[in-house]
C-alpha positions as CSV (number, residue, x, y, z in Angstrom):
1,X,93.9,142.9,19.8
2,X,94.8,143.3,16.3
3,X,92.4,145.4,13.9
4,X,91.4,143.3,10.6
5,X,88.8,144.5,8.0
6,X,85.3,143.4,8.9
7,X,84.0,142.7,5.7
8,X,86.9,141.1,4.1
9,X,87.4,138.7,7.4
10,X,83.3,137.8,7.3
11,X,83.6,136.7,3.6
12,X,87.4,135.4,3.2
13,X,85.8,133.1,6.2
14,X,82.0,132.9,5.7
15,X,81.1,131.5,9.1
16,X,79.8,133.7,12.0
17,X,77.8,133.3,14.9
18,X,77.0,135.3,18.4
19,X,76.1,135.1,22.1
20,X,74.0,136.6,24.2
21,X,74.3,137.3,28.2
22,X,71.6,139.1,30.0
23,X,72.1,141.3,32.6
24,X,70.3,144.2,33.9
25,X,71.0,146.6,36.7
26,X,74.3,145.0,38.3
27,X,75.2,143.0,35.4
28,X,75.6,144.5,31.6
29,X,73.8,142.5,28.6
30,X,76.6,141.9,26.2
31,X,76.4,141.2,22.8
32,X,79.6,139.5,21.0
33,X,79.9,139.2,17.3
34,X,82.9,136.8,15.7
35,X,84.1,134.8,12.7
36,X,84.9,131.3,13.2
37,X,87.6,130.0,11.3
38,X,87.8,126.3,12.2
39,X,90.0,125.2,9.6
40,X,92.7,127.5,11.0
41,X,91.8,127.6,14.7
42,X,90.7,131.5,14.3
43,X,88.2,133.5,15.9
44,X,87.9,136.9,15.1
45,X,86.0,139.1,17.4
46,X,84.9,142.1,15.2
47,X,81.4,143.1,17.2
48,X,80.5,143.8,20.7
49,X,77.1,145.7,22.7
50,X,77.6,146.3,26.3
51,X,74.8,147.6,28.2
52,X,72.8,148.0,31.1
53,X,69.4,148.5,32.0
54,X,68.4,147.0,28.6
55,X,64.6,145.9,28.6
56,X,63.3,143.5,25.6
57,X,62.4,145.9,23.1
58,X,65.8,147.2,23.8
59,X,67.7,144.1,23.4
60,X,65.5,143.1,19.9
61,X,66.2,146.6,18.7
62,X,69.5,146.3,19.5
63,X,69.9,143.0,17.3
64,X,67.7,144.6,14.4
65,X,70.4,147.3,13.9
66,X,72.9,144.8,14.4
67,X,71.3,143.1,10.8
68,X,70.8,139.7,13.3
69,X,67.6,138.6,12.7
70,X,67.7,135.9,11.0
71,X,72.1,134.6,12.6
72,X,72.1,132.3,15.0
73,X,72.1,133.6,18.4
74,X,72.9,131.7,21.7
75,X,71.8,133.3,24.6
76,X,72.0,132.9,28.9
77,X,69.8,129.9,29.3
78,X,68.9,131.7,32.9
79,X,66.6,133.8,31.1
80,X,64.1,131.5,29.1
81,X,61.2,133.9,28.8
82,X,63.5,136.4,27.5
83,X,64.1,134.3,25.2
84,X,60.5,133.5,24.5
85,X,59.7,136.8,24.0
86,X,62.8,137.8,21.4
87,X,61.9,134.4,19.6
88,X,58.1,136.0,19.4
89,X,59.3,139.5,18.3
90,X,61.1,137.8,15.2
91,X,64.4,136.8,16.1
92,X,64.1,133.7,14.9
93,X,66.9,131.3,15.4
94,X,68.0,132.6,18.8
95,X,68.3,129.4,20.6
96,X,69.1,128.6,24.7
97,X,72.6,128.0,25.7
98,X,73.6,124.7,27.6
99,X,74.5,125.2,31.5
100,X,75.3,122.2,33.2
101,X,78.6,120.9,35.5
102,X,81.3,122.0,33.9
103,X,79.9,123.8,31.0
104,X,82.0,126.7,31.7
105,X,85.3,124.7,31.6
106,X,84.1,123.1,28.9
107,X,83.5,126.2,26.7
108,X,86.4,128.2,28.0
109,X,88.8,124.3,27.0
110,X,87.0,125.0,23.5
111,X,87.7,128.3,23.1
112,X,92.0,128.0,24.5
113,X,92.4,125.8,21.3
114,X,92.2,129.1,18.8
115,X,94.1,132.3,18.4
116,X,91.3,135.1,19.3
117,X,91.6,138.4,17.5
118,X,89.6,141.6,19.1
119,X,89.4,144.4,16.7
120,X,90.4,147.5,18.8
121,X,86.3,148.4,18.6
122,X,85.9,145.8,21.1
123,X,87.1,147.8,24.2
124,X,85.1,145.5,26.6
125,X,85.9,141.9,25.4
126,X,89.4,143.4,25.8
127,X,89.4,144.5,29.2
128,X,87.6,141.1,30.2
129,X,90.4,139.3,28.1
130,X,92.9,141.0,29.7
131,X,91.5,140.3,33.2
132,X,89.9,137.2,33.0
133,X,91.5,135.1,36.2
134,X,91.6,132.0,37.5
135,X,90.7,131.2,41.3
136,X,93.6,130.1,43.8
137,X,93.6,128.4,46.8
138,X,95.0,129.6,50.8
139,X,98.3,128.8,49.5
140,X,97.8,130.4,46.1
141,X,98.0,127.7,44.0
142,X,95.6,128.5,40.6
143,X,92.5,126.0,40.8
144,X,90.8,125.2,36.9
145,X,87.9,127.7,38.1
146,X,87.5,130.8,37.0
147,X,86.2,134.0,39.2
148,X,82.7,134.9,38.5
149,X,83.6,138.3,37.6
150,X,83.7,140.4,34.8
151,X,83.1,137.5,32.5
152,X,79.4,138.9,30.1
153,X,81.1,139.0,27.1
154,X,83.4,136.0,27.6
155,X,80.7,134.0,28.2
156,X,78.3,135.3,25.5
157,X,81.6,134.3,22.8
158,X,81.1,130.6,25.1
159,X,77.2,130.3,24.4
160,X,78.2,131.3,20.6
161,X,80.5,128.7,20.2
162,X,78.4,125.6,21.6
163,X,77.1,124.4,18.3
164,X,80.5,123.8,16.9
165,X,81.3,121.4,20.3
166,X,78.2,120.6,22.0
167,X,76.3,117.5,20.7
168,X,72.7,117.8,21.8
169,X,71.2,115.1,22.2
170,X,68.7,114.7,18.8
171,X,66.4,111.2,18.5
172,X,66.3,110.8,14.7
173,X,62.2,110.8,13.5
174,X,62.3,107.0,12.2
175,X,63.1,106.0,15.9
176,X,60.1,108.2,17.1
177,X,57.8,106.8,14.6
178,X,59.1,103.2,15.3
179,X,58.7,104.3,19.1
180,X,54.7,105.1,18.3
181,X,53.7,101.8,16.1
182,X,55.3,99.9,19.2
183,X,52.5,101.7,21.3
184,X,49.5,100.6,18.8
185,X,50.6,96.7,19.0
């Protein structure tokens, strides 16, 4: 935790990004906020929603007063036409995360390679900081998987971070349109 000025971080930086996770009754949707400093390894977390029960309206609302329209958003993948319908209500660049094997690891490997600062507003990413644990085998040795538990905003700050890692796979348009003529030879 260390408390920074908002304002002063976001510009002295100039790059931010967020994450979604959606949850409903068991689960809370969480909505992380953070500068990325990649020149210094920094990220600093100055934003967080943490909610249940939240319906659509709710969670586009929630990004509206949030002045996140128009940021890039990465959300839970799990919930496509969530998505769909966010993407439809004007949040425009709200994009799907990437889940696959070893996605998480992946992220969470990403992530270990920068000091994280919390501002002291972000009471939930600090309690899931502070308890995020690793599994352990029947003789308590720790295993590289993490426990499924009290993870949301953790792994909304993992979605958020997958453009600056992840490589998706893009086909440049020249090999398309070469692709095409080949097909009316």
């Amino acid at each position: 935790m260390k408390d920074f000025d908002v304002e002063s971080t976001i510009k002295r930086i100039g790059e931010t990004t967020a994450g979604l996770d959606f949850g409903f009754t068991h689960d809370p949707t969480t909505f992380p906020r953070l500068a990325v400093d990649l020149k210094e390894k920094e990220l600093y977390i100055y934003a967080e929603h943490y909610a249940h029960a939240m319906t659509t309206q709710d969670i586009y609302d929630m990004i509206k007063d949030a002045n996140m329209l128009d940021a890039q958003i990465t959300a839970d993948s799990a919930e496509q036409r969530l998505i769909a319908e966010l993407r439809a209500k004007g949040v425009r660049r709200i994009q799907a995360s990437v889940k696959g094997a070893g996605s998480i690891n992946a992220g969470l490997d990403f992530m270990k390679q920068f000091k994280i600062y919390i501002h002291p507003s972000c009471e939930h990413t600090i309690e899931e900081f502070d308890t995020y644990v690793y599994q352990q085998d029947k003789d308590g040795n720790w295993l590289n998987k993490p426990v499924d538990d009290n993870n949301h905003v953790i792994d909304a700050i993992r979605y958020s971070l997958e453009r600056y890692h992840l490589q998706k796979k893009q086909t440049d348009v020249r090999t398309k349109i070469r692709k095409a003529q080949r097909l009316f030879r």
